[in-house]
KEGU-289575 format. One record per atom (N, C-alpha, C): x, y, z negated; residue in one letter. Coordinates in steps of 0.05 Angstrom, whole numbers, padded with zeros to 5 digits, always signed. Example, Ala and Ser with C-alpha at 12.3 -4.5 7.8 and 13.67 -1.06 7.14 Angstrom:
<pts>
+00264-00114-00156A;+00246-00090-00156A;+00264-00066-00156A;+00257-00045-00142S;+00273-00021-00143S;+00258+00001-00157S;
</pts>
This chain:
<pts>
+00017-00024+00000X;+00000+00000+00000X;+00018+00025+00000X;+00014+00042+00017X;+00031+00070+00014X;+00025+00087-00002X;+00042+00096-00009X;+00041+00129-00034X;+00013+00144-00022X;+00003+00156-00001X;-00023+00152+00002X;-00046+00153-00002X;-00041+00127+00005X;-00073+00107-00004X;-00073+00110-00031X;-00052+00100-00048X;-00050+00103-00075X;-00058+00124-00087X;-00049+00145-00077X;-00056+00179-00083X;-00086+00181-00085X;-00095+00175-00054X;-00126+00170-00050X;-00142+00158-00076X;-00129+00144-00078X;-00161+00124-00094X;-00153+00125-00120X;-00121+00138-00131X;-00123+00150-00162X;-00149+00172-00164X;-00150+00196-00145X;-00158+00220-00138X;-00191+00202-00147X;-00201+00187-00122X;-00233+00185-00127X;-00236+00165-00160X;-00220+00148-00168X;-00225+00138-00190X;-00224+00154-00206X;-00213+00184-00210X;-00215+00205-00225X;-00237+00223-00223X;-00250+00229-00199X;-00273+00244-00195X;-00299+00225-00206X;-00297+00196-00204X;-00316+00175-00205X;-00318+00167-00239X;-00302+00185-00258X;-00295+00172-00282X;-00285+00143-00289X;-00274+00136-00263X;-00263+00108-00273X;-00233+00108-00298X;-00216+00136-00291X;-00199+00149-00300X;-00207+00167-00309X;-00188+00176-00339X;-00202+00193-00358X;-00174+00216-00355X;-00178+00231-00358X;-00164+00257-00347X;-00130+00251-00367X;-00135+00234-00381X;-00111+00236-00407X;-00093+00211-00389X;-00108+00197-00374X;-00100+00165-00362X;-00094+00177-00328X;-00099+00201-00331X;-00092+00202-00298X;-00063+00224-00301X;-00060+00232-00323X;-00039+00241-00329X;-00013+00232-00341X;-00021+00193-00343X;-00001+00177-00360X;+00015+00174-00326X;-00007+00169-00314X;-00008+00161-00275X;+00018+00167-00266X;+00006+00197-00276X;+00018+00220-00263X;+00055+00212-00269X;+00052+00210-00294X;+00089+00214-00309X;+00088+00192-00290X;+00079+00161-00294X;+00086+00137-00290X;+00095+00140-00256X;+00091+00145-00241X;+00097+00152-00211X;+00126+00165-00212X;+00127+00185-00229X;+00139+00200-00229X;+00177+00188-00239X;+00160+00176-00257X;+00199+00156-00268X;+00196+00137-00258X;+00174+00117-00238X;+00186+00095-00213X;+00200+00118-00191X;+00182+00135-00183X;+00196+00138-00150X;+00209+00166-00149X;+00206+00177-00172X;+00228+00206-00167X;+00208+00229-00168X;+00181+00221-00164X;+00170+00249-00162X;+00140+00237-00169X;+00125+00262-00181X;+00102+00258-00181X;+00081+00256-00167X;+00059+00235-00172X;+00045+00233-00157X;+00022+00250-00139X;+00023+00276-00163X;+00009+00294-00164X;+00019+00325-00172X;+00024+00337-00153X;+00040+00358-00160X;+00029+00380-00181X;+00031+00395-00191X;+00023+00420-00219X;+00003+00429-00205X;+00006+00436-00181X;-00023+00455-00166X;-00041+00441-00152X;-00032+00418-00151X;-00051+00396-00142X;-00072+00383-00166X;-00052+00380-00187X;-00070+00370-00208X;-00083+00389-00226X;-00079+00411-00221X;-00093+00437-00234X;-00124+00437-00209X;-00109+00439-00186X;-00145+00438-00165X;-00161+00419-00173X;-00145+00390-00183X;-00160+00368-00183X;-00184+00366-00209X;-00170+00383-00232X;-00178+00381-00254X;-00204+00399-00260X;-00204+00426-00238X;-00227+00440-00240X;-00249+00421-00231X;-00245+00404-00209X;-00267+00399-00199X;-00290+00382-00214X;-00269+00375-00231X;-00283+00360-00250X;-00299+00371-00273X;-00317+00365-00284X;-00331+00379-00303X;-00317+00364-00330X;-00317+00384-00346X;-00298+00368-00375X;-00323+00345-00389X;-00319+00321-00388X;-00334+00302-00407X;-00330+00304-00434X;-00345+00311-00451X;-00352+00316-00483X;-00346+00297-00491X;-00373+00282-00471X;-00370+00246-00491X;-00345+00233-00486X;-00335+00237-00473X;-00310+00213-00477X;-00287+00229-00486X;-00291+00258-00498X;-00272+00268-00515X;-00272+00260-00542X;-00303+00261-00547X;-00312+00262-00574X;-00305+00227-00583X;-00308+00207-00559X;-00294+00181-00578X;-00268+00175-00574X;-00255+00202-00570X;-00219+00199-00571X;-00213+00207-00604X;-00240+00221-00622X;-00238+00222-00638X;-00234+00199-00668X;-00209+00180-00678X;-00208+00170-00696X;-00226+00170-00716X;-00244+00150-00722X;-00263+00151-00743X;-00251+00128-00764X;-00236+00137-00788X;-00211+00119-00799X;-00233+00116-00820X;-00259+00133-00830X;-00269+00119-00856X;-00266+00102-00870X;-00272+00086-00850X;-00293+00060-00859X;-00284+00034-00835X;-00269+00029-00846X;-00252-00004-00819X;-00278-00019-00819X;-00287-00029-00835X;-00312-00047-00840X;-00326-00041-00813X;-00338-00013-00813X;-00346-00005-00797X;-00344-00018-00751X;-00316-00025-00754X;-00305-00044-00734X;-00297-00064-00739X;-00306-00080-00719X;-00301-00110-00717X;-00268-00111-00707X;-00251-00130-00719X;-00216-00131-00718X;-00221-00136-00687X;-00205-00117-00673X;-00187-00133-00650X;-00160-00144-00656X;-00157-00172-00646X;-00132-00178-00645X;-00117-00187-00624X;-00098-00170-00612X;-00075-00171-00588X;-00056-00198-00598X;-00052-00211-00578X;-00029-00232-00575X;-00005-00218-00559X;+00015-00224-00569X;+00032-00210-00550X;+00051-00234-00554X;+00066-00251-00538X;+00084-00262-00539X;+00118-00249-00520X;+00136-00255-00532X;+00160-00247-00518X;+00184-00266-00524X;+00195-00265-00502X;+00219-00276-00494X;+00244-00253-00494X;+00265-00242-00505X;+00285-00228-00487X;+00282-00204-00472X;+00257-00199-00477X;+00248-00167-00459X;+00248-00152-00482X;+00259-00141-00499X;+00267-00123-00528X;+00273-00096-00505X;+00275-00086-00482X;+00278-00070-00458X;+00248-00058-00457X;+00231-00074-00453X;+00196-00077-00454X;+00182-00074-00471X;+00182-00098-00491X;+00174-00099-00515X;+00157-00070-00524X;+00180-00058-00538X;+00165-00021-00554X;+00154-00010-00537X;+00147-00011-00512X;+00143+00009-00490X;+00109-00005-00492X;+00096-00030-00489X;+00075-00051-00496X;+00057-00045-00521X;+00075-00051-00546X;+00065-00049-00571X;+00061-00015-00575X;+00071+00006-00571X;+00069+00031-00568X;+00037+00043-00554X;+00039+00027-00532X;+00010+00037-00518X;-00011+00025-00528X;-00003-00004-00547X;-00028-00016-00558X;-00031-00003-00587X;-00009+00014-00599X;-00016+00027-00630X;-00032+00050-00617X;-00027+00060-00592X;-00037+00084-00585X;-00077+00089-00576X;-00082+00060-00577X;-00115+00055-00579X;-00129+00079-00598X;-00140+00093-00585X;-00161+00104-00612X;-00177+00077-00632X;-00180+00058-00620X;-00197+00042-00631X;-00188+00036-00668X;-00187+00047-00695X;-00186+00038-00716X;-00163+00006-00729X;-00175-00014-00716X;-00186-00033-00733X;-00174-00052-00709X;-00145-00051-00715X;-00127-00066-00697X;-00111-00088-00713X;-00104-00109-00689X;-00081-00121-00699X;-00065-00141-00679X;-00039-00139-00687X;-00014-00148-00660X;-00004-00167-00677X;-00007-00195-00656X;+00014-00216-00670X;+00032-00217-00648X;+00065-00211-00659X;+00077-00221-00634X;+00095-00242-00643X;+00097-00259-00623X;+00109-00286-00627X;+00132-00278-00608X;+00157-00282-00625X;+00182-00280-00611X;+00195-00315-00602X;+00203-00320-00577X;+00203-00343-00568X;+00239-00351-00574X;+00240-00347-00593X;+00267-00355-00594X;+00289-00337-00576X;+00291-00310-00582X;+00297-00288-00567X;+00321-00286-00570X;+00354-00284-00555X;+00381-00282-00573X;+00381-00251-00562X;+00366-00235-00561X;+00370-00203-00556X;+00366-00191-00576X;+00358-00163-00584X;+00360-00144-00605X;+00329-00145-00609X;+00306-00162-00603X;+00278-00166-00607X;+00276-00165-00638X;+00299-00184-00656X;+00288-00188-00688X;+00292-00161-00706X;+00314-00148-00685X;+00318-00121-00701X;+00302-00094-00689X;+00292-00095-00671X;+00275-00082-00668X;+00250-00078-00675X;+00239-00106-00679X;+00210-00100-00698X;+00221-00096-00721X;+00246-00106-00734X;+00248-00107-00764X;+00247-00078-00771X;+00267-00065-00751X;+00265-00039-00755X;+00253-00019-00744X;+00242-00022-00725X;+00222-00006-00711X;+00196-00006-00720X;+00192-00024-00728X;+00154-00029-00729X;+00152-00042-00758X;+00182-00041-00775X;+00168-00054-00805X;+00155-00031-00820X;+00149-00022-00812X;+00127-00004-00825X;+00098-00004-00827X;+00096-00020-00796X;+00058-00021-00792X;+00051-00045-00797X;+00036-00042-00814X;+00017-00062-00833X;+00006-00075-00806X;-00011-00073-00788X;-00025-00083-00774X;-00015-00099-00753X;+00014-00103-00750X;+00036-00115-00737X;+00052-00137-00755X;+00036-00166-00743X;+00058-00187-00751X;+00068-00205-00735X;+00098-00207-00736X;+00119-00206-00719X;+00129-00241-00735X;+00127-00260-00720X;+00134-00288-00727X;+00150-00284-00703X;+00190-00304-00712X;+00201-00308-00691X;+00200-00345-00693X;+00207-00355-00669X;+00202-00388-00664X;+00236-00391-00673X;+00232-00414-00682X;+00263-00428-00687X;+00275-00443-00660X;+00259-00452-00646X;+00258-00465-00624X;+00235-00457-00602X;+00247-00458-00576X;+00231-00447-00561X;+00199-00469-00549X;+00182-00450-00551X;+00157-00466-00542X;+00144-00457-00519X;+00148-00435-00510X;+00146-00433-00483X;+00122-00404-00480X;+00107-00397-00457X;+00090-00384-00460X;+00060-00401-00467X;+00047-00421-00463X;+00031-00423-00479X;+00034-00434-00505X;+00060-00448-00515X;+00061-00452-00546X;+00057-00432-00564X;+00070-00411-00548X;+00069-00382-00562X;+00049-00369-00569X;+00028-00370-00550X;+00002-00359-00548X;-00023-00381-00566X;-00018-00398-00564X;-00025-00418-00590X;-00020-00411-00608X;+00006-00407-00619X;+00014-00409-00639X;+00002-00377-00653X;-00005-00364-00635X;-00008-00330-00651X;-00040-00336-00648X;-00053-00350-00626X;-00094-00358-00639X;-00085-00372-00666X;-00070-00389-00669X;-00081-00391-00698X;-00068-00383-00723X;-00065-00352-00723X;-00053-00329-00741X;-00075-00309-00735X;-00091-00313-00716X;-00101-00284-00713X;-00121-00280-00732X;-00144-00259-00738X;-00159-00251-00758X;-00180-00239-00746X;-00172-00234-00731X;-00201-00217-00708X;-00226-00232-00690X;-00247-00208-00701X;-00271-00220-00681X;-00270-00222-00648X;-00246-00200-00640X;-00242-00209-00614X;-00207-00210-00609X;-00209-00216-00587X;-00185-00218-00575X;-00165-00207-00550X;-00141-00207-00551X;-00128-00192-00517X;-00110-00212-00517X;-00103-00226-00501X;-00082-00230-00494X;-00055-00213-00477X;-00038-00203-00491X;-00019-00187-00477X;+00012-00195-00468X;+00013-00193-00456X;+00051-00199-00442X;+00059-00183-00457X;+00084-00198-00452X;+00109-00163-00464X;+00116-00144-00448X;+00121-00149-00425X;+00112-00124-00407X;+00096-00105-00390X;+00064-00112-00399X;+00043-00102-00391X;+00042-00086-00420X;+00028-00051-00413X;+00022-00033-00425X;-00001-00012-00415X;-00013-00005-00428X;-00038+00013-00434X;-00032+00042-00433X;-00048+00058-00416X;-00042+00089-00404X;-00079+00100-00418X;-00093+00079-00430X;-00109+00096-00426X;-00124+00079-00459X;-00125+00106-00466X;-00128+00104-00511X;-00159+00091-00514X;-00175+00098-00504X;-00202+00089-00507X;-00214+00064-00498X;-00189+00048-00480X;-00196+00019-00474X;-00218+00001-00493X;-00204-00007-00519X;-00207-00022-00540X;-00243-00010-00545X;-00246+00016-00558X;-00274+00023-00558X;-00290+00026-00544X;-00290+00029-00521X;-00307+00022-00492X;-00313-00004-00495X;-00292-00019-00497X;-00308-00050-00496X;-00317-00065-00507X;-00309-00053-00534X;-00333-00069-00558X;-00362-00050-00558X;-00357-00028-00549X;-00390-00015-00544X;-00403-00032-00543X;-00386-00044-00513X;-00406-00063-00489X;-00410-00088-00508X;-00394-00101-00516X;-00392-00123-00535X;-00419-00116-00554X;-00419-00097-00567X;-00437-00090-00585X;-00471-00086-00576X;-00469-00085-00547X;-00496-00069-00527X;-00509-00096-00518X;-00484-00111-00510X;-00492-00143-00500X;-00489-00163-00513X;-00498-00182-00525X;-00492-00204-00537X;-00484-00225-00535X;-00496-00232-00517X;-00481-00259-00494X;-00463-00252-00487X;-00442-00228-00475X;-00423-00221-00460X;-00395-00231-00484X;-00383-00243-00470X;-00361-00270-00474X;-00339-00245-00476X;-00329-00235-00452X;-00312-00220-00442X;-00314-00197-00439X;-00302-00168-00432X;-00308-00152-00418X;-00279-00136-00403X;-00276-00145-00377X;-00259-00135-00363X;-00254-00101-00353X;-00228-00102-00344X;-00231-00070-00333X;-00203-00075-00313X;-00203-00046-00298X;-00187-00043-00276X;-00159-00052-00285X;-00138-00052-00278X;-00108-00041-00274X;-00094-00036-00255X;-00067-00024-00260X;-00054-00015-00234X;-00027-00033-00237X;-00027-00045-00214X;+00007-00057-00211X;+00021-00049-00203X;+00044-00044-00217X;+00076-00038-00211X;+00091-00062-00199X;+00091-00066-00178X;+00119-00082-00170X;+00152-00071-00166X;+00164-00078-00188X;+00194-00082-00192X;+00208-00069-00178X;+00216-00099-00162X;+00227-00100-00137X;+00225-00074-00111X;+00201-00073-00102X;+00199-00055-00084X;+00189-00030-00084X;+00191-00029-00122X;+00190+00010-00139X;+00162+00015-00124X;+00136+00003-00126X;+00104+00013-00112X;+00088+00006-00130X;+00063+00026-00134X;+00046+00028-00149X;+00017+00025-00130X;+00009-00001-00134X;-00018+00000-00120X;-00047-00009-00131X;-00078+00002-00129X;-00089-00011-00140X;-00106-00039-00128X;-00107-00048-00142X;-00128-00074-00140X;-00152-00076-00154X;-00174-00061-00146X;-00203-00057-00165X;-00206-00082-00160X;-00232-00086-00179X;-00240-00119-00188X;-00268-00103-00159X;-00282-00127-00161X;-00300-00135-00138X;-00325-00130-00148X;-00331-00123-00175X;-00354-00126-00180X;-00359-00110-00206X;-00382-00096-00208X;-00382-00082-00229X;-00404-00087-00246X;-00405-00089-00276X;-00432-00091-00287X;-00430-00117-00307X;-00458-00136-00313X;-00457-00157-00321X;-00456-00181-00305X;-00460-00196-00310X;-00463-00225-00288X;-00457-00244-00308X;-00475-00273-00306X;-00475-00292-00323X;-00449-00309-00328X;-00435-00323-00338X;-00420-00338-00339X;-00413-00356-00322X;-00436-00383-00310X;-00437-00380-00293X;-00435-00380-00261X;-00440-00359-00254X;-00436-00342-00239X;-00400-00333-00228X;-00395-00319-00258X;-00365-00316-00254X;-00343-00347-00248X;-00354-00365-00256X;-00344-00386-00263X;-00344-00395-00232X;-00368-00398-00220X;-00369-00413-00190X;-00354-00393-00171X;-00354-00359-00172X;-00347-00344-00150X;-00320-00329-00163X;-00305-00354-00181X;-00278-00340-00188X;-00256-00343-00168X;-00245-00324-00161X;-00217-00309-00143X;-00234-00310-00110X;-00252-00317-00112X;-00269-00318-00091X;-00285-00293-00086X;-00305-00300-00097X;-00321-00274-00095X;-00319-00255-00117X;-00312-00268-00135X;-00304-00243-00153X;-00274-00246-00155X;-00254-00223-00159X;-00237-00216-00168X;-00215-00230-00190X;-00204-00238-00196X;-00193-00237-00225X;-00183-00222-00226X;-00183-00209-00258X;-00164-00182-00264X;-00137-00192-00267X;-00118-00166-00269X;-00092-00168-00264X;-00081-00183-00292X;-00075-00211-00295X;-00070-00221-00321X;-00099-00222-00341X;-00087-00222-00361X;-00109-00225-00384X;-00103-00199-00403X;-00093-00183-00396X;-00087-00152-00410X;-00104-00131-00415X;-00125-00135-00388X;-00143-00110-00389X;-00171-00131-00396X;-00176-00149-00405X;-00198-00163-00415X;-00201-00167-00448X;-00219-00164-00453X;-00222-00174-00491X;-00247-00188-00483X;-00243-00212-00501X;-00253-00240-00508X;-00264-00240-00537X;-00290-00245-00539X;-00309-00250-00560X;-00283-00278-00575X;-00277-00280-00597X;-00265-00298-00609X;-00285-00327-00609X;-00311-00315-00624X;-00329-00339-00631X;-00330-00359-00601X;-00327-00352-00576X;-00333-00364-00548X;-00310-00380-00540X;-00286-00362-00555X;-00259-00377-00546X;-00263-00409-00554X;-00260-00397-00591X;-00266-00422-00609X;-00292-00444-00593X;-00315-00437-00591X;-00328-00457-00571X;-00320-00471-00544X;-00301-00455-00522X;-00286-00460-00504X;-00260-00485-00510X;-00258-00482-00542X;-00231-00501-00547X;-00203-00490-00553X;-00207-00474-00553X;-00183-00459-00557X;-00154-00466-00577X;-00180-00473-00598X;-00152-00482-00626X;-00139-00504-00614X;-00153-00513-00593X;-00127-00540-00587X;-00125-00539-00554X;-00116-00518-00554X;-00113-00512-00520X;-00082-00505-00523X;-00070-00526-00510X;-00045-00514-00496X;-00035-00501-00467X;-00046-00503-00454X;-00043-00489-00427X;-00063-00478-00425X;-00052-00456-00440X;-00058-00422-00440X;-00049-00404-00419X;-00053-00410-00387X;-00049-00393-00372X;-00074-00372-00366X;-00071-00351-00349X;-00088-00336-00339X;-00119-00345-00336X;-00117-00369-00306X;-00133-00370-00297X;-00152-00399-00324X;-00132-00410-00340X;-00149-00426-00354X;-00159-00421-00377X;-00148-00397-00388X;-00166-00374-00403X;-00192-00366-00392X;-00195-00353-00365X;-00218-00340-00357X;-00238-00364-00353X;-00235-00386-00335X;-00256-00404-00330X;-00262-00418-00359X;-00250-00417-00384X;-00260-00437-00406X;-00272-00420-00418X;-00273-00392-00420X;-00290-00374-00432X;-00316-00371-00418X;-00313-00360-00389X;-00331-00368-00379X;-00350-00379-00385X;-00350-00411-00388X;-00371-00430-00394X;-00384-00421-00417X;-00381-00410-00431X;-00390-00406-00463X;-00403-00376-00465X;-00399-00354-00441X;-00401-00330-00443X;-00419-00319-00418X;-00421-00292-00417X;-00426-00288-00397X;-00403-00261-00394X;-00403-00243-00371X;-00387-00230-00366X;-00390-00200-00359X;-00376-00185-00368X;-00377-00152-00368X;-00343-00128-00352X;-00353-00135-00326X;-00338-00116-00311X;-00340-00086-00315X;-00322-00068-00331X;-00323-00038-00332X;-00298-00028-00308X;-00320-00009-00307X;-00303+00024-00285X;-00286+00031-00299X;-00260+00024-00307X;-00253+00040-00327X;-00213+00023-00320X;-00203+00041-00316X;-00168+00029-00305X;-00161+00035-00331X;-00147+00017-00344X;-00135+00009-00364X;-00105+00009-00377X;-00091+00003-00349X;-00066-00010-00364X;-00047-00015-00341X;-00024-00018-00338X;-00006-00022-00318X;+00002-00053-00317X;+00008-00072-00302X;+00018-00100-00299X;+00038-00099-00283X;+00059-00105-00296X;+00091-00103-00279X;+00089-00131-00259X;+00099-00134-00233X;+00098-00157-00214X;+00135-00154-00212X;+00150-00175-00219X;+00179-00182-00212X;+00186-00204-00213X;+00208-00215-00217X;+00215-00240-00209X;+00202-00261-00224X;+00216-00253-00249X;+00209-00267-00267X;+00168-00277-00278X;+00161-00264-00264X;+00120-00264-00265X;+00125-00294-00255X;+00132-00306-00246X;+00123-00333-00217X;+00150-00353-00215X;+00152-00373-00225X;+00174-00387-00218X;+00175-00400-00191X;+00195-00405-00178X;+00178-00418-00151X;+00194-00450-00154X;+00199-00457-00170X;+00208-00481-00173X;+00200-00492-00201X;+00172-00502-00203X;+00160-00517-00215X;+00157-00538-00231X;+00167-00551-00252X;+00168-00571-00263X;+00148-00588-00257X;+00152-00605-00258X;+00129-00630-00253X;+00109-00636-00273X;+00130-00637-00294X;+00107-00637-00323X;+00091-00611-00323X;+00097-00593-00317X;+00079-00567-00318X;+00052-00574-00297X;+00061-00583-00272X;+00038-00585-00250X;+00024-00614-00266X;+00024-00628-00273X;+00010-00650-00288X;-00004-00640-00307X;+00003-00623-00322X;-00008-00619-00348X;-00031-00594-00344X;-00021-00577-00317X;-00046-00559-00305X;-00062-00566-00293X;-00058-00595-00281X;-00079-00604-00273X;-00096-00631-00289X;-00085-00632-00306X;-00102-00642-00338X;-00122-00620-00347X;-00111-00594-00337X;-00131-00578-00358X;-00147-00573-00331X;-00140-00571-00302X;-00165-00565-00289X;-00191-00585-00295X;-00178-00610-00300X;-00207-00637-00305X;-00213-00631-00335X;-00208-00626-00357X;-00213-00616-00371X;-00243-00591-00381X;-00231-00569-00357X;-00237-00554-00342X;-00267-00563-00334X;-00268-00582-00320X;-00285-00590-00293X;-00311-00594-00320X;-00291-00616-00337X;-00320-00630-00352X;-00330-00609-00372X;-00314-00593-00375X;-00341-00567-00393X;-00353-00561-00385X;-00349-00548-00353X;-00368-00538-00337X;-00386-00554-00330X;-00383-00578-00323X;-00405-00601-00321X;-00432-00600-00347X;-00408-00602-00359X;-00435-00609-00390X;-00447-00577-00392X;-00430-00561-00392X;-00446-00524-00397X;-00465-00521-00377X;-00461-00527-00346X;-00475-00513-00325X;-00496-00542-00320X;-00495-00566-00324X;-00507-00578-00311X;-00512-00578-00278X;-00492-00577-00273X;-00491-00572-00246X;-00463-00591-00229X;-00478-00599-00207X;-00448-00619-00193X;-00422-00595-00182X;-00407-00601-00194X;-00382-00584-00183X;-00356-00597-00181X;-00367-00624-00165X;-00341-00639-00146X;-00325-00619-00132X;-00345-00603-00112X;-00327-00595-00090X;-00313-00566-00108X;-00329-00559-00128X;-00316-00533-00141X;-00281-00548-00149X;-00290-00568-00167X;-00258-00582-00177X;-00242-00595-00154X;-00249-00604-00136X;-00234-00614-00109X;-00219-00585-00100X;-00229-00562-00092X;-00213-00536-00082X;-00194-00530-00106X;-00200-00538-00127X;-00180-00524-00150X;-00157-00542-00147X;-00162-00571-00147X;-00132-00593-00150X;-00117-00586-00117X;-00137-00584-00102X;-00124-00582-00078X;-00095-00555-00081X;-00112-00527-00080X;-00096-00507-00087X;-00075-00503-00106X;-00078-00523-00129X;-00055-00525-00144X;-00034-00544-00137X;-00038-00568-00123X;-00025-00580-00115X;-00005-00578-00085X;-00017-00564-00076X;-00004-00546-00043X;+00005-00530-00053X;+00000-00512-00078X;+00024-00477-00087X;+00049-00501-00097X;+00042-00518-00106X;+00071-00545-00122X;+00080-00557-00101X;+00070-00561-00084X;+00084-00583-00064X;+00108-00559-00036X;+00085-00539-00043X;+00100-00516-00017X;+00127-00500-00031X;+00128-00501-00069X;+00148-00483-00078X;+00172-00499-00078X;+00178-00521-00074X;+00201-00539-00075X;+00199-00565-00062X;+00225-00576-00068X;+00217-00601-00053X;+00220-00616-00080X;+00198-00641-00071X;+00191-00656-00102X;+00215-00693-00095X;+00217-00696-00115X;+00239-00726-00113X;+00214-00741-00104X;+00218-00772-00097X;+00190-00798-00081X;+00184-00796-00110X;+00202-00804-00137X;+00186-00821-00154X;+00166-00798-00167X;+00172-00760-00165X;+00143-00746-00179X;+00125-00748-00160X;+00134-00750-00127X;+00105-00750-00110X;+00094-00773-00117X;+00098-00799-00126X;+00085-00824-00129X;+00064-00814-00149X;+00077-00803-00169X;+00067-00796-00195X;+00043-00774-00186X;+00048-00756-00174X;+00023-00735-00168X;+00000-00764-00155X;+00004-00777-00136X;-00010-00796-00126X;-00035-00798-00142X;-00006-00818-00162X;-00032-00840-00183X;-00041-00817-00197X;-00042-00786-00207X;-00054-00776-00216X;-00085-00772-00201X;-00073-00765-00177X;-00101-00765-00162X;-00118-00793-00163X;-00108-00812-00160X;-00117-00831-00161X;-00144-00829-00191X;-00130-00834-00201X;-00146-00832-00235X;-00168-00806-00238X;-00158-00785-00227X;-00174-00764-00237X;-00180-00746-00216X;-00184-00757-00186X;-00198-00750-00168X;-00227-00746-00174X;-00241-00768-00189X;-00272-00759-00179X;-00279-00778-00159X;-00308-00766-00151X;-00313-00780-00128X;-00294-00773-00096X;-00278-00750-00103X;-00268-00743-00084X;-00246-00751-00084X;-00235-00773-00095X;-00202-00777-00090X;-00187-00788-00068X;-00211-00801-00054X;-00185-00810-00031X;-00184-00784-00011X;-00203-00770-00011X;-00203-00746+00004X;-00179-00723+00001X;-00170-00730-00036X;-00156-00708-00051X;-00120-00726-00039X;-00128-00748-00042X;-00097-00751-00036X;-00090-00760-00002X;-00115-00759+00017X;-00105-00751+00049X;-00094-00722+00047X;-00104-00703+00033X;-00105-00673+00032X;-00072-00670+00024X;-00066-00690-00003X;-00037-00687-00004X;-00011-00701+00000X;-00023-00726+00021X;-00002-00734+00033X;-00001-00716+00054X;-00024-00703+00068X;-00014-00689+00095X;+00004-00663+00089X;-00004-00644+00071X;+00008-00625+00061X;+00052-00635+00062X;+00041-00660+00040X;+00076-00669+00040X;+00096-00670+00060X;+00078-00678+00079X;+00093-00680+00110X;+00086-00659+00125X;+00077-00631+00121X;+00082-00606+00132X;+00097-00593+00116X;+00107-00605+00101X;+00126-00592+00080X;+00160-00600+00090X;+00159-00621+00105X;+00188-00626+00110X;+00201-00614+00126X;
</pts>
């Protein structure tokens, strides 16, 4: 996407209140220390700012209401880290910076040999609402994220990276509004903007859909017709739905097996509202895959399959057939696999095909041999 387009659709997400005048000026710096200059020049963002009529209401809930915590239900952020102590304060900084009250940050340090233990120790031993466990041994990114669900204390939840961060303070209370307005609503998502690394560009990716929509719904028309948001950063999760989803004993805690297990249990709440930045670099995507990792993600897609079965009452062969397929072609296309794991992917299909398995493993012998 070019500087631009980008320009463009910051500009209308600002006239449209998707962006709140305080978040279009984090934009602003943020452009400004990737590419050398701002996105929006002084007399540009002075024209831009008249046109807009000043919003009360969304001044008036920038206002801290510290009374009474009771008063709010705990959010609690996961943040796990590896070695990014570079990242790290820049993350936890934008999440102390929530107007929202009635916070709390577990971060799980993954066995980090960087300046991570001395930086919370000394940086952040002061805030009560920040607890910082380091691992003795490494468990990975979903051990990590396990390991801080069962420390957390809160009615809802974020899951956060260590290098995804928040430009915009009113996130957190916007979406327990909605939480509070809707009952059934499981989740409630919102925009972000991605930074990629590598090639220093800021572009957005709006979600597809705005409003409510049943669970589901989201569940059958996920990355399809609807969107997924960028990570699990700009979403908060009703806790009570997780815990029904399985959570206390969920180890593969990725993105996409977070959103579809909540799903089943929830329904869903898309806000207008850009959130938070998601860094894209090397390190986001490994392209050489462990085998035990592709086995064990596709344990949780059948996993997966049979909640939705028993929740939706509904046949969703061909829904779980596109999912093993696509996971198994992004594994087979990122490396080349030894005979004895392709045997092994086989008999997995074999066993936990479905009615669709001999179909699932023509699909991945042919793949194998467009792979050579």
């Amino acid at each position: 996407m070019s500087d631009n387009n980008f320009r463009d659709q910051v500009i209308r997400a600002y006239l449209n209140n998707s962006i709140t005048e305080y978040a279009l000026q984090q934009i602003n710096s943020l452009s400004e220390s990737y590419s050398g200059h701002p996105l929006l020049g002084t007399l540009a963002l002075s024209q831009l700012q008249k046109e807009k009529t000043e919003n009360n209401t969304q001044k008036a809930s920038c206002e801290k209401n510290k009374s009474s915590l009771s008063a709010y239900p705990k959010v609690s952020f996961i943040v796990p880290t590896h070695n990014r102590v570079q990242l790290l304060p820049k993350c936890l900084d934008s999440i102390l910076s929530q107007n929202y009250p009635n916070i709390e940050i577990i971060v799980i340090d993954d066995c980090s040999n960087d300046t991570t233990e001395d930086c919370m120790k000394t940086r952040y031993a002061s805030k009560a609402n920040i607890i910082y466990v380091r691992n003795e041994q490494n468990l990975g990114p979903g051990g990590n994220r396990q390991k801080a669900y069962q420390l957390l204390s809160g009615d809802f939840v974020v899951f956060t990276d260590d290098d995804d961060f928040y430009f915009e303070p009113t996130f957190i209370d916007a979406a327990i509004k909605i939480f509070m307005e809707y009952e059934n609503v499981g989740m409630v998502c919102a925009n972000s903007i991605i930074y990629n690394v590598v090639a220093k560009q800021l572009s957005f990716h709006s979600l597809t859909y705005l409003g409510e929509l049943t669970g589901k719904d989201f569940f059958l028309g996920f990355r399809t017709k609807y969107r997924k948001p960028n990570s699990t950063f700009p979403t908060v999760f009703r806790k009570s739905v997780l815990d029904n989803a399985g959570f206390k004993d969920m180890w593969m805690m990725n993105d996409t097996s977070i959103y579809l297990r909540a799903a089943c249990f929830g329904d869903v709440y898309m806000m207008n509202q850009w959130v938070g930045t998601y860094l894209v670099h090397d390190s986001n995507i490994s392209k050489a895959l462990p085998h035990k990792f592709i086995l064990e993600n596709l344990d949780e897609k059948a996993t997966i399959y049979s909640i939705a079965q028993s929740q939706f009452g509904t046949d969703l062969d061909d829904w779980y057939y596109s999912q093993l397929v696509d996971t198994i072609i992004y594994y087979l296309k990122s490396d080349r696999i030894s005979f004895f794991n392709f045997c092994s992917l086989l008999k997995w299909c074999a066993s936990n095909g479905k009615g669709q398995k001999k179909q699932l493993i023509k699909a991945v012998i042919a793949t194998k041999k467009s792979c050579k």
